[in-house]
C-alpha angles and dihedrals in degrees: 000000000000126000140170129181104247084202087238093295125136101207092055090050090055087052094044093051091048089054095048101050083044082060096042116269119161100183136028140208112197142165145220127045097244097059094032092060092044094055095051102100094041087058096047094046086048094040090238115167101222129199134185158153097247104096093203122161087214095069080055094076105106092199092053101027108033093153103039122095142188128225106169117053111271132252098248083053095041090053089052090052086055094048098042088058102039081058094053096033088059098040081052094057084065087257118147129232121002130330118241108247127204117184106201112191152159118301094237131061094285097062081036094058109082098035099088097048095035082053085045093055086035092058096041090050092046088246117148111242136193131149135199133198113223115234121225091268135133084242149034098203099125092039090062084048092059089046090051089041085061094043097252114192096173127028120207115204122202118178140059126330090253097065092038092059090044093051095048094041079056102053083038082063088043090057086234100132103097087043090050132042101200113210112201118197124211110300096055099027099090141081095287089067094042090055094046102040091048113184091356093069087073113115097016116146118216140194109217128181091179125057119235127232089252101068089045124206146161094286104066102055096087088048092050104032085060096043082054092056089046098047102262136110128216096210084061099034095054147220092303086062094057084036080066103044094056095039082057098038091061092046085054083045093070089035097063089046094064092046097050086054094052087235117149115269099251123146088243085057096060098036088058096056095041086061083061085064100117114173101341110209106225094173097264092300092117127358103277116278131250131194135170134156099271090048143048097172100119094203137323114213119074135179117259112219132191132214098252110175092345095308129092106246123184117272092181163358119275109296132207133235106225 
């Protein structure tokens, strides 16, 4: 394995992936949704199966993306998650009608990725709908104006745990927490959000396609059982570690097929058995994963968790994107 940290630009991970087919890579595991969807029609053209962490529907289309796959639910998904149980979750509370949705996310296409569809869902269901991009600022205090402002009931975050923390310290000084549920999807629904956002953290929804150490299963033995012989330890490190392990775990998956079937390494190859892969057990740490040759979306149903005493417990069973 080689590896290199591409500092979050597009341009060096373009460099970095030519110099690594040149040295004979046959898959890849990236990163962000800027360079992952860069790199889309260079993996395709090189036949290049290509992981990542970024969860974008538009690595799902199989004309443009043939090689990428997705092993964590995707942000559209992900979105509609959010939006089908803010619906019930109002309805619930004994409220008529529909519930008034924001999505609040990232300024770049990864924060970009999951509105249309997310506005789309809202729309069909008779949910109000509005989203904002935040600004790089110390504070979001003008960004919740303008949610309440709308009439937001639920707020969906989608960024980095910093920001997130930021955004919802912020509504905790605004006194808007009772007015407002915020609903944080992946990228900002871990420990690291829990840590930085402190008290205010309580009560945060959070969709959630990997299971976290604190709501232990199966899955995350092997992960922790080999952070314990190196030192480390996977209640500290944290859910993205276990988030690595799996995405891994399915690209060796597809690996181990080729070469059980004595078939030459080639990225077709592999592309080709990871598409037998029919409800891949990962321990409970996602909904089993599916891929065929028409799909690369892994699943699309996650559980929704909630910050309970400073830790993320389950609030649910998998759910479904629609």
């Amino acid at each position: 394995m080689i590896s290199a940290d591409y500092a979050y630009k597009v341009d060096q991970a373009e460099l970095l992936y030519t110099q690594y087919t040149q040295e004979g890579a046959v898959v890849f595991q990236g990163w962000g949704t800027g360079d992952t969807e860069a790199l889309r029609g260079k993996v395709a053209a090189d036949q290049i199966p290509f992981m990542s962490a970024s969860y974008s529907a538009g690595l799902l289309d199989m004309e443009e993306a043939p090689y990428n796959f997705l092993v964590g639910t995707s942000y559209s998904d992900q979105a509609i998650i959010a939006i089908r149980w803010a619906i019930d979750d109002w309805a619930a509370a004994g409220n008529d009608g529909a519930p008034s949705v924001a999505i609040i996310h990232h300024d770049s296409p990864f924060g970009q990725s999951p509105v249309e569809d997310a506005s789309a869902y809202a729309e069909a269901n008779g949910v109000a709908f509005t989203s904002l991009a935040m600004p790089k600022a110390t504070d979001f205090v003008a960004e919740l104006a303008q949610m309440q402002q709308f009439g937001a009931n639920y707020v969906i975050i989608h960024t980095v745990s910093s920001p997130a923390a930021v955004l919802v310290k912020d509504a905790a000084s605004q006194g808007l927490m009772d007015e407002m549920q915020f609903i944080n999807m992946n990228w900002c629904a871990d420990e690291g959000f829990v840590e930085l956002a402190g008290d205010a953290a309580e009560g945060v929804v959070g969709t959630i396609p990997f299971t976290p150490p604190s709501s232990p299963v199966a899955g995350h033995e092997d992960a922790a059982a080999w952070l314990k012989e190196n030192g480390g330890d996977l209640d500290e490190i944290g859910l993205h570690y276990t988030q690595g392990w799996w995405t891994m775990a399915t690209m060796a998956e597809g690996i181990e097929i080729v070469v059980k079937n004595g078939d030459e390494l080639t990225g077709a190859n592999i592309k080709a058995a990871l598409e037998t892969l029919s409800n891949f057990d990962t321990g409970g740490v996602t909904s089993p994963l599916t891929f065929t040759s028409s799909s690369h979306r892994g699943n699309n149903a996650l559980r929704l968790y909630q910050v309970e005493g400073g830790v993320w417990n389950s609030i649910s069973d998998f759910i479904s994107a629609e």
